[in-house]
DSSP file (Angstrom, degrees, kcal/mol; ACC not computed):
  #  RESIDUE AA STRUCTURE BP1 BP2  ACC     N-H-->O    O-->H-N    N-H-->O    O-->H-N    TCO  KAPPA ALPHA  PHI   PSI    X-CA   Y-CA   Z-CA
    1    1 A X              0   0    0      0, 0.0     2,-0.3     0, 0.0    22,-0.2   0.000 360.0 360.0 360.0 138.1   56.3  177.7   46.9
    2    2 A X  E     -A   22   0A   0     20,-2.5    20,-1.9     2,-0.0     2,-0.2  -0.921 360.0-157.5-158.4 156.9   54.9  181.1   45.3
    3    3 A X  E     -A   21   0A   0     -2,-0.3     2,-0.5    18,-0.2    18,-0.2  -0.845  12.0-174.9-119.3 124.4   56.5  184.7   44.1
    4    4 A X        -     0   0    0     16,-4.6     2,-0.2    -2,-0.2    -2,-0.0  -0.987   9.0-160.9-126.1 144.5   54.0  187.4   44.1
    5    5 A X        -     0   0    0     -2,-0.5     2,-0.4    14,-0.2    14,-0.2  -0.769  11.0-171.8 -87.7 154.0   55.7  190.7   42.5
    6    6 A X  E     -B   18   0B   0     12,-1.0    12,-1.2    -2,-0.2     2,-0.6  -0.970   2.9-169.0-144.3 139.2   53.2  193.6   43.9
    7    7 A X  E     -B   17   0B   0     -2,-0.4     2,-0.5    10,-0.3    10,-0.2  -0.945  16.7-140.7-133.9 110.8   54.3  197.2   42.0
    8    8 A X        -     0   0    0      8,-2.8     2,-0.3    -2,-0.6    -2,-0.0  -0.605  14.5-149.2 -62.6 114.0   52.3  200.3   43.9
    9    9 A X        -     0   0    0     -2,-0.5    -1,-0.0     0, 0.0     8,-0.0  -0.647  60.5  -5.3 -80.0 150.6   51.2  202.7   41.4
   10   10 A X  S    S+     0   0    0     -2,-0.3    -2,-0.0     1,-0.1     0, 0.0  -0.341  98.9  79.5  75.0 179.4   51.1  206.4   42.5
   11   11 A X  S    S-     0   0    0      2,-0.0    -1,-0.1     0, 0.0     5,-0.0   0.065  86.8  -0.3  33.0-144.7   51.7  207.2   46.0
   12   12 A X        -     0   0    0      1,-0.1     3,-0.3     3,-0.1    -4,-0.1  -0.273  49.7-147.3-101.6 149.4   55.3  207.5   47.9
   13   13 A X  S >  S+     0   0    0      1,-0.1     3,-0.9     2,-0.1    -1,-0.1   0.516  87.5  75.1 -55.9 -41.5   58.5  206.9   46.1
   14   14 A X  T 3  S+     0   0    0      1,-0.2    -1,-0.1     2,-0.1    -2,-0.0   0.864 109.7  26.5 -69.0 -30.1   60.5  205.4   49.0
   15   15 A X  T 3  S+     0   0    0     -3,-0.3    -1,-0.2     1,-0.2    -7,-0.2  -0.510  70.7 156.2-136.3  65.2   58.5  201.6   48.8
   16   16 A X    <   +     0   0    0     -3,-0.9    -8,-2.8     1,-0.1     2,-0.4   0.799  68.2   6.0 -51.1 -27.2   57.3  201.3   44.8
   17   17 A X  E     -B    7   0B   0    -10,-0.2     2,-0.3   -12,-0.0   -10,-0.3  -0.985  60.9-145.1-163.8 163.4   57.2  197.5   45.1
   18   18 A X  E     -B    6   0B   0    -12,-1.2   -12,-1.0    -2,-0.4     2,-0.4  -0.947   5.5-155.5-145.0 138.7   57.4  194.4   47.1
   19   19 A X        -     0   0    0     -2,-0.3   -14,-0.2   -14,-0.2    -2,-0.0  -0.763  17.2-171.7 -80.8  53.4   58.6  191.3   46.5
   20   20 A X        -     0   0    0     -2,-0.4   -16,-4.6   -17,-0.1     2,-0.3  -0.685   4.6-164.7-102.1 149.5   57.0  188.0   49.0
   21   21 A X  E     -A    3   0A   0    -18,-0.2     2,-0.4     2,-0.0   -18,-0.2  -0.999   0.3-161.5-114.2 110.5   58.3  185.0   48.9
   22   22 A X  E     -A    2   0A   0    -20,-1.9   -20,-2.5    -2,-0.3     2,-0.3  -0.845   8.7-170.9-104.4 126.8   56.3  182.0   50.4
   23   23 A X        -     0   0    0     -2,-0.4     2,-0.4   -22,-0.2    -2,-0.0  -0.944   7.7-172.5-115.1 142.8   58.0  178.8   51.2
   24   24 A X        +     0   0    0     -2,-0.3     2,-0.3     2,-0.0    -2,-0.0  -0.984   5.3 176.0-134.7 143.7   56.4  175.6   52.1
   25   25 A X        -     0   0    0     -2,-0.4     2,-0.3     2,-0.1    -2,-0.0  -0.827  20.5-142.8-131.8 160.3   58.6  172.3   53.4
   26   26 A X        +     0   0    0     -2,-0.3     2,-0.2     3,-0.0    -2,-0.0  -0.947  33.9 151.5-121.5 149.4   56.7  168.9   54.7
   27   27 A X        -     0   0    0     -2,-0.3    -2,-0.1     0, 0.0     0, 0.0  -0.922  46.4 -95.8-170.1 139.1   58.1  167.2   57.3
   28   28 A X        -     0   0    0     -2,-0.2     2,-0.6     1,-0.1     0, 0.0  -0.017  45.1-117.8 -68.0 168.1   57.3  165.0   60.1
   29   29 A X        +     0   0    0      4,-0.0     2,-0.2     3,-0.0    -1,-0.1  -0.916  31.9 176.4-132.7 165.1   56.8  166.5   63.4
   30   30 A X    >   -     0   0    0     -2,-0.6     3,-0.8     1,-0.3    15,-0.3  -0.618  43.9 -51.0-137.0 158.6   58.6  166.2   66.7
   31   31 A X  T 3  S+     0   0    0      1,-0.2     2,-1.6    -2,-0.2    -1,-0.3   0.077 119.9  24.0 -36.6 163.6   58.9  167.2   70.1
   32   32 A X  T 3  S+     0   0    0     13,-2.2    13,-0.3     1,-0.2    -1,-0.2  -0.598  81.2 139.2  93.0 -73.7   59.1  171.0   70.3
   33   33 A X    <   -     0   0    0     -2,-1.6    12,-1.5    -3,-0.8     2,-0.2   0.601  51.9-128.8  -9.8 143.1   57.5  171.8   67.1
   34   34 A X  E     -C   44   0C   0     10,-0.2     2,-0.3    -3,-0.1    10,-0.2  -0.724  29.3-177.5 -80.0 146.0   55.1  174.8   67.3
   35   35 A X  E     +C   43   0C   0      8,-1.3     8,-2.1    -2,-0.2     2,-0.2  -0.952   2.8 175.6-138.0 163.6   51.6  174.1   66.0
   36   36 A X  E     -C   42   0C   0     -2,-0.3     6,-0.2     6,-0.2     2,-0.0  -0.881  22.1-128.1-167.3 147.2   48.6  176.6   65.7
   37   37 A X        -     0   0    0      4,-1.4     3,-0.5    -2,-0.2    -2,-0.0   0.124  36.8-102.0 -55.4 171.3   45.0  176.9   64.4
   38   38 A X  S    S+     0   0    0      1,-0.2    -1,-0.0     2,-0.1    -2,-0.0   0.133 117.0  60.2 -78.9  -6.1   43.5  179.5   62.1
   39   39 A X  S    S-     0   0    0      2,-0.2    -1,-0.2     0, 0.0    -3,-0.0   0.046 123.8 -94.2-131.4  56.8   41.9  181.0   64.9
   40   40 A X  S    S+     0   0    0     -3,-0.5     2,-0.4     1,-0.4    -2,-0.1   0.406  76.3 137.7 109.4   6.1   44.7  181.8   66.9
   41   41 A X        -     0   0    0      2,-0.0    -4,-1.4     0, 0.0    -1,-0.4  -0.848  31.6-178.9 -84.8 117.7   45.0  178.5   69.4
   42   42 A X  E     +C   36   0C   0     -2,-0.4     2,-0.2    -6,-0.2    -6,-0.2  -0.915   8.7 157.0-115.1 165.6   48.9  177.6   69.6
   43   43 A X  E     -C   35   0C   0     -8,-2.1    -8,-1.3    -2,-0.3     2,-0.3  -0.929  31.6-117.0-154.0 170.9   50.7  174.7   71.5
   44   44 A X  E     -C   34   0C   0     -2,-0.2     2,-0.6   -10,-0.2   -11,-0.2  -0.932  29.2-118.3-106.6 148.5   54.0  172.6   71.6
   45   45 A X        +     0   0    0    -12,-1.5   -13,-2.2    -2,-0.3     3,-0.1  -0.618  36.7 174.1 -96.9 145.3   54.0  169.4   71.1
   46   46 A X        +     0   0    0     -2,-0.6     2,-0.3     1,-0.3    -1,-0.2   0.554  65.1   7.6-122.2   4.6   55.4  167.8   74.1
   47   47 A X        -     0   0    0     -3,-0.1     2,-0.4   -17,-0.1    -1,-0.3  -0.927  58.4-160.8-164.4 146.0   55.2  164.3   73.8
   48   48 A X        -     0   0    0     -2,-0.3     2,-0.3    -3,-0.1     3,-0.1  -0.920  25.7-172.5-116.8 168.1   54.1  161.8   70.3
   49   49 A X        -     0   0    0     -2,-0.4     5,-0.0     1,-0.1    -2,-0.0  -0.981  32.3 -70.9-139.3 166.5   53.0  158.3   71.2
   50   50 A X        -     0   0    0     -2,-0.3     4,-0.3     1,-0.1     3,-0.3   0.276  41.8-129.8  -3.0 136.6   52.2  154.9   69.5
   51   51 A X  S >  S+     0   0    0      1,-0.2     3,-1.3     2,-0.2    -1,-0.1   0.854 115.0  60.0 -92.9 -34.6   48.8  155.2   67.8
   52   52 A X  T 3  S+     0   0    0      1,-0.2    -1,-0.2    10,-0.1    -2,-0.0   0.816 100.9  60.0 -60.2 -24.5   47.7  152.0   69.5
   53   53 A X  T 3  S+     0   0    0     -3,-0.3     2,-0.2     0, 0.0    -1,-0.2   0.357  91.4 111.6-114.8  -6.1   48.5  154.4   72.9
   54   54 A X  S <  S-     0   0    0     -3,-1.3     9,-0.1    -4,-0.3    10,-0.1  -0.532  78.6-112.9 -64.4 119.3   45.8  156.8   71.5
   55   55 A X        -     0   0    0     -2,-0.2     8,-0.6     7,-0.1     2,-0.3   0.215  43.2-139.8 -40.8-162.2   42.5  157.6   72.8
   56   56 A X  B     -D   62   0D   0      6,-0.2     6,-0.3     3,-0.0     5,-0.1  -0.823   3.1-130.9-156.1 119.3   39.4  156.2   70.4
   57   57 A X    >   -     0   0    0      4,-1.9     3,-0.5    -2,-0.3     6,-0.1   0.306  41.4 -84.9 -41.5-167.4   36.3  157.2   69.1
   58   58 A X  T 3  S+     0   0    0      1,-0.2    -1,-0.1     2,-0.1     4,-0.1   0.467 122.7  42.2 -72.4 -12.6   33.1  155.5   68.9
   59   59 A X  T 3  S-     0   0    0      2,-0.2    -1,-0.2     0, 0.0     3,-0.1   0.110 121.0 -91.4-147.4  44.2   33.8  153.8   66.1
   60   60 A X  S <  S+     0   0    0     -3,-0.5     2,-0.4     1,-0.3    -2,-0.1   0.179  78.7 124.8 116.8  11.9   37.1  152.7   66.4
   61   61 A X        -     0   0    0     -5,-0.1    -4,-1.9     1,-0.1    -1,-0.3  -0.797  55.7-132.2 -90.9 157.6   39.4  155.6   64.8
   62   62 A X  B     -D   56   0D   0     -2,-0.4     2,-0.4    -6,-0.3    -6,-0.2  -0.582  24.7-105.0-106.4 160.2   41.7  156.6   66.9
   63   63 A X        -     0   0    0     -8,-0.6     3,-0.2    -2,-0.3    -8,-0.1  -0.547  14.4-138.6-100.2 140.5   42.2  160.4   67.2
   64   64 A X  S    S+     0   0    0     -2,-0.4     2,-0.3     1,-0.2    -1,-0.1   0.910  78.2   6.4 -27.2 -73.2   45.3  162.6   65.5
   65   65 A X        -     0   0    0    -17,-0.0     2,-0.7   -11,-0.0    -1,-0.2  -0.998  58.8-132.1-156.0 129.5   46.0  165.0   68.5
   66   66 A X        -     0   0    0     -2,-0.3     2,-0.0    -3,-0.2    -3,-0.0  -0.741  19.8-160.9 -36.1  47.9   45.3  165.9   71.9
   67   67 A X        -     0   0    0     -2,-0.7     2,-0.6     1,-0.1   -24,-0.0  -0.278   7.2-162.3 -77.6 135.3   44.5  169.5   72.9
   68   68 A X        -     0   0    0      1,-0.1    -1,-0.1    -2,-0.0    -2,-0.0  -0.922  10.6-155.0 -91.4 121.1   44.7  170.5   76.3
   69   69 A X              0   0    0     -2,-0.6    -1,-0.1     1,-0.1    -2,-0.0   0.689 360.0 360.0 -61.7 -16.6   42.6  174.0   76.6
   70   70 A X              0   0    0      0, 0.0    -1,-0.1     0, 0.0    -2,-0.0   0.489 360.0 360.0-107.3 360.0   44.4  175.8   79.7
């Protein structure tokens, strides 16, 4: 959670300062859910499984998440 105050000096009257307010919750996530990268890749998540039901690396961790690219 963050407050920035931002007060414009100088220039137009109508919009002297701005407020944002950032809020941040954790929570598990579930079908539906939106997710997206930092460069602009989104998806839904359509299905969770079992971690045992999970592909695997080469050396035996088993991997987060699943993108399909198309």
């Amino acid at each position: 959670i963050d407050v920035r105050w931002i007060q414009k000096k100088g220039g137009s009257s109508y919009n002297p300062e701005t407020i944002r307010v950032y809020i941040s919750q954790k929570r598990e996530i579930k079908v539906g859910d939106k997710v997206a990268g930092r460069h602009g890749n989104k998806g839904i998540v359509s299905k969770i499984l079992p971690r045992q039901d999970m592909p695997y690396l080469q050396d035996g961790r088993p991997v987060d998440m699943v993108f399909n690219p198309l």
